[in-house]
Backbone as XML, in Angstrom:
<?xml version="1.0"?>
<chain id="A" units="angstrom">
  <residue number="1" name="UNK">
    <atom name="N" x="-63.528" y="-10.962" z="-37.963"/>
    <atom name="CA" x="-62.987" y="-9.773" z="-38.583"/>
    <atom name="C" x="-63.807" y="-9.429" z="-39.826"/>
  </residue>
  <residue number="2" name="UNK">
    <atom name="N" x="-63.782" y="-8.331" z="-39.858"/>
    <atom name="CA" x="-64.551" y="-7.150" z="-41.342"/>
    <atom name="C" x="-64.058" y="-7.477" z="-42.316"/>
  </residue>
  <residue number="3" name="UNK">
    <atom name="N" x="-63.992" y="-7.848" z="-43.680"/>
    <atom name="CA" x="-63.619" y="-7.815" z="-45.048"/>
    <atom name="C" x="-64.584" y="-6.496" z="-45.516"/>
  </residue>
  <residue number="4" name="UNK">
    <atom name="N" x="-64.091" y="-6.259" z="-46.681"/>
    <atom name="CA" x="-64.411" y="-5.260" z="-47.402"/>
    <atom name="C" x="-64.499" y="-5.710" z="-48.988"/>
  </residue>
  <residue number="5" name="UNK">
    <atom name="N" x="-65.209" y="-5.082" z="-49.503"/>
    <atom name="CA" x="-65.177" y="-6.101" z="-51.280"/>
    <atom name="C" x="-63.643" y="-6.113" z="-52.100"/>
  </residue>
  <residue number="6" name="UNK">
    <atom name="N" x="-63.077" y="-4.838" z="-51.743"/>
    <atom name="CA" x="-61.768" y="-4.289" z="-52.166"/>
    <atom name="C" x="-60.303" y="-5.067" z="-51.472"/>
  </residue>
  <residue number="7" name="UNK">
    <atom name="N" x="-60.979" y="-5.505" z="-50.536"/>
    <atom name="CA" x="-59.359" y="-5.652" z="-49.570"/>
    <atom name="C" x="-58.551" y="-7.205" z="-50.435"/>
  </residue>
  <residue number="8" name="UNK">
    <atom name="N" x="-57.666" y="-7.466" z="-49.790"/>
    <atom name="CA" x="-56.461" y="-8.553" z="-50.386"/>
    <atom name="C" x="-56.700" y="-9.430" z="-49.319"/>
  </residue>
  <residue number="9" name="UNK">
    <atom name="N" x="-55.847" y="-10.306" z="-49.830"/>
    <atom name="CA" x="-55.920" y="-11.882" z="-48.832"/>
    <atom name="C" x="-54.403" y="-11.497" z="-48.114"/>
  </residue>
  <residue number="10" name="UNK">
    <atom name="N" x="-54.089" y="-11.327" z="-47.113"/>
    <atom name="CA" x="-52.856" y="-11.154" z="-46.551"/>
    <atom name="C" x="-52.655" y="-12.144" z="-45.868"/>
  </residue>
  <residue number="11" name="UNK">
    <atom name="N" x="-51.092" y="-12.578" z="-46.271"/>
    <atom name="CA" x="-50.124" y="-13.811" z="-45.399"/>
    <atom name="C" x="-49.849" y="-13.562" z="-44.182"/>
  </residue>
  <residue number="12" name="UNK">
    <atom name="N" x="-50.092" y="-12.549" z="-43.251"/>
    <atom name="CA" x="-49.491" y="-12.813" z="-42.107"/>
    <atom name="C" x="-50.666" y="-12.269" z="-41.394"/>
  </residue>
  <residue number="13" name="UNK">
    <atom name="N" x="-51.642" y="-12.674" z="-41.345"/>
    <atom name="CA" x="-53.151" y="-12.056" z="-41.228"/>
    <atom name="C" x="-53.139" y="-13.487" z="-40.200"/>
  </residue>
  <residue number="14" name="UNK">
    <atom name="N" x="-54.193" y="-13.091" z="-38.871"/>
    <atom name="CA" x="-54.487" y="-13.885" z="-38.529"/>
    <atom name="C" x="-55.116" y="-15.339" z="-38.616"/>
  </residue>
  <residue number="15" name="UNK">
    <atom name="N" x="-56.208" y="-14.296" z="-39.812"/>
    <atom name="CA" x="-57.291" y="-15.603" z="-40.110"/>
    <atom name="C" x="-56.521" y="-16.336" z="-41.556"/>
  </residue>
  <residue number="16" name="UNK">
    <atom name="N" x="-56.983" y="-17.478" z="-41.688"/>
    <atom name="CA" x="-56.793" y="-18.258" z="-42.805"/>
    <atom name="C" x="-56.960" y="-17.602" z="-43.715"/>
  </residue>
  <residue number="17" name="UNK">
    <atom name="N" x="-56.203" y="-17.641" z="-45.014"/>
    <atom name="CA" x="-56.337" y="-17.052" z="-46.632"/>
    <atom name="C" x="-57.831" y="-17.729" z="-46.607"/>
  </residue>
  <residue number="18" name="UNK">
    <atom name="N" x="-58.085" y="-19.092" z="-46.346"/>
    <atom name="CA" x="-59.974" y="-19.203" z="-46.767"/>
    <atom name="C" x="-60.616" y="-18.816" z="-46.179"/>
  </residue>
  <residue number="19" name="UNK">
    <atom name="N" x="-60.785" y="-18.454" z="-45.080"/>
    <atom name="CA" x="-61.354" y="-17.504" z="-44.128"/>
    <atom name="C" x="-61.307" y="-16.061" z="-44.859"/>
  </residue>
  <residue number="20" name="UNK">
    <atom name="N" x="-60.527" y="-15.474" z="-44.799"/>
    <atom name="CA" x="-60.334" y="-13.841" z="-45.430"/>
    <atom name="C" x="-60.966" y="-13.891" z="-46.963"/>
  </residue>
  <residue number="21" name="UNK">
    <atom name="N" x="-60.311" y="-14.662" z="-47.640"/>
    <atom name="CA" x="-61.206" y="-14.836" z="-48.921"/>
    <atom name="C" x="-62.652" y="-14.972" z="-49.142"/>
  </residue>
  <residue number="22" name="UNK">
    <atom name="N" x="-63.727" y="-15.990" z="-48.306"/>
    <atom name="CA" x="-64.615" y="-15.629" z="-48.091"/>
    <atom name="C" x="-65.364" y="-14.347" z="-47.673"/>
  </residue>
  <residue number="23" name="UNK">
    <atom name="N" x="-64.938" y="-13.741" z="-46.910"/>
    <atom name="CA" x="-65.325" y="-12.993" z="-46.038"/>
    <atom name="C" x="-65.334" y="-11.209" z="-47.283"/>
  </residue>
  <residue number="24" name="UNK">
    <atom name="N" x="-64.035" y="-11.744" z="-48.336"/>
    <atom name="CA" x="-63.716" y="-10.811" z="-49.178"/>
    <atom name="C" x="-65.280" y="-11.058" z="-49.972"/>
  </residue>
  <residue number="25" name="UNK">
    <atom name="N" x="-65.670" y="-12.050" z="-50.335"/>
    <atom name="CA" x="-66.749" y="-12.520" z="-51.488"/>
    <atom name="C" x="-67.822" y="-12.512" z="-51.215"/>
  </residue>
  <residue number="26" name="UNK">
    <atom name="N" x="-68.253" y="-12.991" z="-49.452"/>
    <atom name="CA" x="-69.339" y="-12.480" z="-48.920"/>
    <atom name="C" x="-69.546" y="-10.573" z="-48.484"/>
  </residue>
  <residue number="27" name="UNK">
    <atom name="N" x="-68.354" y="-9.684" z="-49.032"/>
    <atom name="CA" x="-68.380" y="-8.681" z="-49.125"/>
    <atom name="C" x="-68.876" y="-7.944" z="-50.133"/>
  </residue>
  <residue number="28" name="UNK">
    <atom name="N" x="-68.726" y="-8.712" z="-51.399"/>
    <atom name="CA" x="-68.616" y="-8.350" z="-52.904"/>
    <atom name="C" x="-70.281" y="-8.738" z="-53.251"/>
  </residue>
  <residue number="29" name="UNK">
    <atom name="N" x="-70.651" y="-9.712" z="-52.062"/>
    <atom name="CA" x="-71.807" y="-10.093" z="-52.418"/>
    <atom name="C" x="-73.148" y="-9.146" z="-51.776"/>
  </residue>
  <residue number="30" name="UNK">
    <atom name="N" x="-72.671" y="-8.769" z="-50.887"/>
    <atom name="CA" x="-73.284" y="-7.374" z="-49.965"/>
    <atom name="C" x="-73.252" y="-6.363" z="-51.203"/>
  </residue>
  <residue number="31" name="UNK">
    <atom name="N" x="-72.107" y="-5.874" z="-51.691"/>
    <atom name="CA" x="-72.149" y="-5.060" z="-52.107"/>
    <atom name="C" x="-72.835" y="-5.270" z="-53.950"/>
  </residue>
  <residue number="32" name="UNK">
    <atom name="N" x="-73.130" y="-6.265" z="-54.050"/>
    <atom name="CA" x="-74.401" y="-6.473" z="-55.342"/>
    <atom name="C" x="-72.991" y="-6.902" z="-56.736"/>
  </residue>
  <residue number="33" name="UNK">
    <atom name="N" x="-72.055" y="-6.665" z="-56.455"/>
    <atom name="CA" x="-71.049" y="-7.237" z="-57.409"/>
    <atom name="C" x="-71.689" y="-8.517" z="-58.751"/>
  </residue>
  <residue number="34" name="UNK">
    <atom name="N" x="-72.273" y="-9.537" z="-58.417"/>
    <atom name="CA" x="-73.315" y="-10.625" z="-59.157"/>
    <atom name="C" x="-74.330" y="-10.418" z="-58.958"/>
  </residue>
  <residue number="35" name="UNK">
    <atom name="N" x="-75.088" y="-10.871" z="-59.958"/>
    <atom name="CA" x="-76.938" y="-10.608" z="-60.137"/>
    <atom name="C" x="-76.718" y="-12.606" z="-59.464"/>
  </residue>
  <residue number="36" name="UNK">
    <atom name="N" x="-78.064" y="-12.794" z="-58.377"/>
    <atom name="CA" x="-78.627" y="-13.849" z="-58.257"/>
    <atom name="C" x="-78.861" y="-14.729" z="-59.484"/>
  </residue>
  <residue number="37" name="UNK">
    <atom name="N" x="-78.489" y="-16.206" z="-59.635"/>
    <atom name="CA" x="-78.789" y="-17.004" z="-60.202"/>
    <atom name="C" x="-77.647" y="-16.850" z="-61.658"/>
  </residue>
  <residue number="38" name="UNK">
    <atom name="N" x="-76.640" y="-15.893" z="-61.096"/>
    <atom name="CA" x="-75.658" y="-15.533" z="-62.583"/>
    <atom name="C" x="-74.304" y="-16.366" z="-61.666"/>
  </residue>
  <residue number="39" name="UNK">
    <atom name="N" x="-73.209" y="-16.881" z="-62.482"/>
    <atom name="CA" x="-71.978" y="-17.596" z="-62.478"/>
    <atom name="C" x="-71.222" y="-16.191" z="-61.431"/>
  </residue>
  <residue number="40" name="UNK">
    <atom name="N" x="-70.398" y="-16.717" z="-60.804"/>
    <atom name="CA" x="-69.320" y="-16.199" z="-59.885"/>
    <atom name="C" x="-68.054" y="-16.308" z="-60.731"/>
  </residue>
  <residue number="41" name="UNK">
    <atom name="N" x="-67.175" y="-15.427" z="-60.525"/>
    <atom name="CA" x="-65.934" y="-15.967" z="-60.996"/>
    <atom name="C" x="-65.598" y="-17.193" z="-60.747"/>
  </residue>
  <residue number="42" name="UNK">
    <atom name="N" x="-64.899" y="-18.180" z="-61.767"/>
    <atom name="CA" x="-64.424" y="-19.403" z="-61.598"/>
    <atom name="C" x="-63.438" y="-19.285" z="-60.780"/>
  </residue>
  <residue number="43" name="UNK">
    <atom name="N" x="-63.039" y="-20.733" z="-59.922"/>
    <atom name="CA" x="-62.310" y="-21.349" z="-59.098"/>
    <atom name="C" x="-60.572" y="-20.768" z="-59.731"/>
  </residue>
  <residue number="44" name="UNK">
    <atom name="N" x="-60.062" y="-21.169" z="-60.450"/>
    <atom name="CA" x="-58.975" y="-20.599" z="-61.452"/>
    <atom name="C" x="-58.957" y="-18.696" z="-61.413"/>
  </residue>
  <residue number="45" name="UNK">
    <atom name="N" x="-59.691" y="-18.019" z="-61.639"/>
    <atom name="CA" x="-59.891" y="-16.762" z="-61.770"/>
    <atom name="C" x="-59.848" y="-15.831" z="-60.561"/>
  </residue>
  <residue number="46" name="UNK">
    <atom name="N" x="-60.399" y="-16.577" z="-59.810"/>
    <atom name="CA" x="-60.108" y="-16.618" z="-57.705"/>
    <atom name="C" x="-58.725" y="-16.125" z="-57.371"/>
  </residue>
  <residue number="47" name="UNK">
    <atom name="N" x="-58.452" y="-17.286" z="-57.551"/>
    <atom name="CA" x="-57.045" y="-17.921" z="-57.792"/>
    <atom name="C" x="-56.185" y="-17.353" z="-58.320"/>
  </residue>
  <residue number="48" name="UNK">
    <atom name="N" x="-56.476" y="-16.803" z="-58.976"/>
    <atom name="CA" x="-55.435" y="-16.185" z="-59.871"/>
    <atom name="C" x="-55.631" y="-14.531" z="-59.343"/>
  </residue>
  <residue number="49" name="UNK">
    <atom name="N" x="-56.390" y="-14.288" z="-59.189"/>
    <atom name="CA" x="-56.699" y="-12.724" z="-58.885"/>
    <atom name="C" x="-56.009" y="-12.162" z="-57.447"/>
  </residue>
  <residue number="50" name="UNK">
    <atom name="N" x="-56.429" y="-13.666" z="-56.625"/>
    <atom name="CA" x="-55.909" y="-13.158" z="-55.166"/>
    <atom name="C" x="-54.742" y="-14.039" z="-54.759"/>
  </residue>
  <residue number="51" name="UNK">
    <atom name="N" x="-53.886" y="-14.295" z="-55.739"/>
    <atom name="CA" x="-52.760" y="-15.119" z="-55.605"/>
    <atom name="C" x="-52.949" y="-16.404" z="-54.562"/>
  </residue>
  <residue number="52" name="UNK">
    <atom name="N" x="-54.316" y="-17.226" z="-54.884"/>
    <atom name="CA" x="-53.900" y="-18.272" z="-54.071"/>
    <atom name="C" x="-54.176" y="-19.633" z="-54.771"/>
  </residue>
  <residue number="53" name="UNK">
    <atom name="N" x="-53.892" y="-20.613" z="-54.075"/>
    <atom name="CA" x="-54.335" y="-21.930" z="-54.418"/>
    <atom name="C" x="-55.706" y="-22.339" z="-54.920"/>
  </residue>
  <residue number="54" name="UNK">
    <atom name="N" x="-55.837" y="-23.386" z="-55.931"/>
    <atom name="CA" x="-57.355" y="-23.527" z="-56.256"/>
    <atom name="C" x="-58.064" y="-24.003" z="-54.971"/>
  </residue>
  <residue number="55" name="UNK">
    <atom name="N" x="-57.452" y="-25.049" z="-53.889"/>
    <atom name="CA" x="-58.019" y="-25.694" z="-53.252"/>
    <atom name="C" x="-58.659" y="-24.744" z="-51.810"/>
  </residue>
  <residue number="56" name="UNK">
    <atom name="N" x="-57.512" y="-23.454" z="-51.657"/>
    <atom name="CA" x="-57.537" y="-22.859" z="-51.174"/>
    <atom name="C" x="-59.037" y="-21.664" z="-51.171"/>
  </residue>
  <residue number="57" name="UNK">
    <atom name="N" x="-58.931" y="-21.554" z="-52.391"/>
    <atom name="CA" x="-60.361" y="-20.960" z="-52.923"/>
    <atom name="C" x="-61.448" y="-21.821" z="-52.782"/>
  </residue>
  <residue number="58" name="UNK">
    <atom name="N" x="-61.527" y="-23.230" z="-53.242"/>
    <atom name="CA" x="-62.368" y="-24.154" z="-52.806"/>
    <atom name="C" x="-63.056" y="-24.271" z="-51.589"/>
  </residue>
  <residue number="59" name="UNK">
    <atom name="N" x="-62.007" y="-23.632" z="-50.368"/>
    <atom name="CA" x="-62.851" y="-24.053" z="-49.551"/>
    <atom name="C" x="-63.599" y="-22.696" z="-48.874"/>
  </residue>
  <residue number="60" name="UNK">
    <atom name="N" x="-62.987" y="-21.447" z="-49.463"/>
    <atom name="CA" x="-63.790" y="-20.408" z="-49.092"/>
    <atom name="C" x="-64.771" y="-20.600" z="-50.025"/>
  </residue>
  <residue number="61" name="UNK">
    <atom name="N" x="-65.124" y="-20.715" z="-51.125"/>
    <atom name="CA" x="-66.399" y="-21.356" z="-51.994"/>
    <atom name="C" x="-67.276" y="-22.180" z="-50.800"/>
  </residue>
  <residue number="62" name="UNK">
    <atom name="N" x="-67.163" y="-23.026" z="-50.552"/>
    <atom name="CA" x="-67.815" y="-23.924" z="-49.699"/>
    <atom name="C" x="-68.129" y="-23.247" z="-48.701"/>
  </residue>
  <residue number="63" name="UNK">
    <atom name="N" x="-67.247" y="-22.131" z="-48.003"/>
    <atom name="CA" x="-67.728" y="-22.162" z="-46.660"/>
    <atom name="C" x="-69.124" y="-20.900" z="-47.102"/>
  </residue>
  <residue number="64" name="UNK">
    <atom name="N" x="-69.140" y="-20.719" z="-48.217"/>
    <atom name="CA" x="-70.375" y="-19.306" z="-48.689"/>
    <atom name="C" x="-71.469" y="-20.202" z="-48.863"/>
  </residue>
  <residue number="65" name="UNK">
    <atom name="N" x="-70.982" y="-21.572" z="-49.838"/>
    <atom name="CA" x="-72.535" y="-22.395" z="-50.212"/>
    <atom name="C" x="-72.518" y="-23.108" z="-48.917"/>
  </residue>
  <residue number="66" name="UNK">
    <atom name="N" x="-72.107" y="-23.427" z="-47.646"/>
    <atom name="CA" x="-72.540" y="-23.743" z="-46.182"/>
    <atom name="C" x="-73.577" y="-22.619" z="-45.934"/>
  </residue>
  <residue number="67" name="UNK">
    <atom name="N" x="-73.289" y="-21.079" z="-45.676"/>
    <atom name="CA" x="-73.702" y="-20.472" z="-45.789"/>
    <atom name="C" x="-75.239" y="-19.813" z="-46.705"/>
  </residue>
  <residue number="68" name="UNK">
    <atom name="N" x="-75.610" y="-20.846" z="-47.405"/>
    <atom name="CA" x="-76.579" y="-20.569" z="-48.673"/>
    <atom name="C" x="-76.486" y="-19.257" z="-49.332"/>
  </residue>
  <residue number="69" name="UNK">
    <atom name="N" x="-75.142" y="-18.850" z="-49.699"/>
    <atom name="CA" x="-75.215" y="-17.497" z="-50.235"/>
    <atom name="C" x="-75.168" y="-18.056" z="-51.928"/>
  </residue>
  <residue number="70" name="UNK">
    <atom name="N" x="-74.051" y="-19.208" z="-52.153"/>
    <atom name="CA" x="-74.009" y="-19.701" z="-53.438"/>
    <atom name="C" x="-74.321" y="-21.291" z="-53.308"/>
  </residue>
  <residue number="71" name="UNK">
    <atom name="N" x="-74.397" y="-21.518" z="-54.469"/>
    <atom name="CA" x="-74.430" y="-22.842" z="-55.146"/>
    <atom name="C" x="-74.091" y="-23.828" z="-56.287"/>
  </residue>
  <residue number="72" name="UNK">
    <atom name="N" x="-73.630" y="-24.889" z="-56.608"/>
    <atom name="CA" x="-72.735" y="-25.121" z="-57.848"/>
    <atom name="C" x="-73.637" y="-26.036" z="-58.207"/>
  </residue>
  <residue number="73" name="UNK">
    <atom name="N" x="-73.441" y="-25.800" z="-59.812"/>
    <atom name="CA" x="-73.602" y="-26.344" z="-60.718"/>
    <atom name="C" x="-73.134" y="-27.443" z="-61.427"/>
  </residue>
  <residue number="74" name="UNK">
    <atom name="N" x="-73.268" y="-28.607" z="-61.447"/>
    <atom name="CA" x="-71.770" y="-29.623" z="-61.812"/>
    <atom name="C" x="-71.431" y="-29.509" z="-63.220"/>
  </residue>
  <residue number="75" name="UNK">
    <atom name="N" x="-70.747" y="-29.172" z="-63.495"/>
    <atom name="CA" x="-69.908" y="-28.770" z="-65.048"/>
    <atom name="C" x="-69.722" y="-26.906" z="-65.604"/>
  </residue>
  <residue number="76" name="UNK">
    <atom name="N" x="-70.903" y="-26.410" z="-64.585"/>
    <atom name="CA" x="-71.171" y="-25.241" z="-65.083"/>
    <atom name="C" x="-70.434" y="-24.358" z="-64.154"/>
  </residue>
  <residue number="77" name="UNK">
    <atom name="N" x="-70.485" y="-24.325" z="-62.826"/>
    <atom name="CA" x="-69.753" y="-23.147" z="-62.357"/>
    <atom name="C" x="-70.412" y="-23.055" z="-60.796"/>
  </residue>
  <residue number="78" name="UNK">
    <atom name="N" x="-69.941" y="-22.131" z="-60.437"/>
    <atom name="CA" x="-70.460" y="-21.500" z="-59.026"/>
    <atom name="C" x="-71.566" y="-20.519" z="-59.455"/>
  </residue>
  <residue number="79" name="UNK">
    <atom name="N" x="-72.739" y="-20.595" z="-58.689"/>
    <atom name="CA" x="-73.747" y="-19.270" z="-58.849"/>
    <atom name="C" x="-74.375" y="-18.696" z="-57.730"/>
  </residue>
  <residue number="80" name="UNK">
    <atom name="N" x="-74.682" y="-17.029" z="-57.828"/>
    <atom name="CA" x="-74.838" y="-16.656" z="-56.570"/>
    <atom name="C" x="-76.420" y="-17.023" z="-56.067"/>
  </residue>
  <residue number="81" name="UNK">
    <atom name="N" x="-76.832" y="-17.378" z="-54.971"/>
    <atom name="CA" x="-78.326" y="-17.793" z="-54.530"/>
    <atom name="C" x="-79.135" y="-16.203" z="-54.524"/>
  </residue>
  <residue number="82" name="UNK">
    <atom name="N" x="-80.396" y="-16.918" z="-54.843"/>
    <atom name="CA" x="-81.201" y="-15.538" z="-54.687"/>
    <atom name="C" x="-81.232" y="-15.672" z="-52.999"/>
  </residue>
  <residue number="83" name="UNK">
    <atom name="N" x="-81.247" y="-14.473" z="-52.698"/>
    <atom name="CA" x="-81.567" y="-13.536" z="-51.488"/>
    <atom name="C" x="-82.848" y="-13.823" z="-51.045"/>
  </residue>
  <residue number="84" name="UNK">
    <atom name="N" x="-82.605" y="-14.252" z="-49.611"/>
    <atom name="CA" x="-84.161" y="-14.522" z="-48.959"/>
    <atom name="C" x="-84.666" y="-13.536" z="-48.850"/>
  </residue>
  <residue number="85" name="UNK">
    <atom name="N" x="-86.122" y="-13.140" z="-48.763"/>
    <atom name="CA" x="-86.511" y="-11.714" z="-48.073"/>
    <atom name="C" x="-87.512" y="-12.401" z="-47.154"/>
  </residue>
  <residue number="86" name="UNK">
    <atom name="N" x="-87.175" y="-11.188" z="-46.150"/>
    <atom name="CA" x="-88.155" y="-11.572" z="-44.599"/>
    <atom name="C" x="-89.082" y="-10.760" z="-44.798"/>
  </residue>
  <residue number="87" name="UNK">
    <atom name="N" x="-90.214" y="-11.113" z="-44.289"/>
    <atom name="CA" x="-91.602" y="-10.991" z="-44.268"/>
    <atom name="C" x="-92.744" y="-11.396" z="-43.640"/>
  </residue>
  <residue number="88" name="UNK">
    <atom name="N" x="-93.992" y="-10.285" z="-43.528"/>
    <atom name="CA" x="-94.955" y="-11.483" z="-43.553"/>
    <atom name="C" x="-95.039" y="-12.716" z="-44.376"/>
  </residue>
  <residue number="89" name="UNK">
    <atom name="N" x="-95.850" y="-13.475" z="-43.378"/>
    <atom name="CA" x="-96.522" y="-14.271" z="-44.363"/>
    <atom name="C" x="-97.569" y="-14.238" z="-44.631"/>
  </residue>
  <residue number="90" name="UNK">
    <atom name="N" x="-97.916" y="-14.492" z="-46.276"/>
    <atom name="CA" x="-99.279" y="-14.327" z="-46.425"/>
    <atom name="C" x="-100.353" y="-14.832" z="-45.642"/>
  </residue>
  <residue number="91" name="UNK">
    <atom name="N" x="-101.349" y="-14.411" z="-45.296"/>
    <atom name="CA" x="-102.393" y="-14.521" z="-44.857"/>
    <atom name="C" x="-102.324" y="-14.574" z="-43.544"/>
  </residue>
  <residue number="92" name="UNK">
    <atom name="N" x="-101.070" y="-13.666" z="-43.092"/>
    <atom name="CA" x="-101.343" y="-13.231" z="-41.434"/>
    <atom name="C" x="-101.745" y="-11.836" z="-41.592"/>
  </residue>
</chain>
């Protein structure tokens, strides 16, 4: 299913609140919401925004850095990955 950067985490939604939540953040991330290599909203702030559990947020976090979209920092935070770009390669 589609997320949108705007939409909510809904309870009677098929997919998992961490499922939909991701899908909300890998939306936000399409849509340029964080500069690469800058902090994401904290785990708590998630949480608090889309009425859910920290652990709950945790694991849509994870399923984005599975994804290589983000990556954490230990003490510092979540940050968004720079963006691959496809291309040649040099010297073809």
């Amino acid at each position: 299913m589609e997320y949108g950067p705007d939409d909510q985490v809904e309870r009677d939604a098929p997919a998992s609140p961490f499922q939909q939540l991701a899908g909300i953040l890998r939306a936000r991330v399409a849509r340029g919401d964080w500069k690469p290599n800058r902090a994401i909203p904290s785990e708590n702030a998630l949480a608090e925004h889309y009425g859910l559990s920290r652990p709950t947020v945790r694991r849509a976090i994870a399923a984005l850095a599975d994804d290589g979209l983000v990556y954490a920092v230990s003490g510092r935070g979540t940050y968004l990955a720079e963006r691959k770009t496809e291309g040649p390669v040099s010297g073809e």
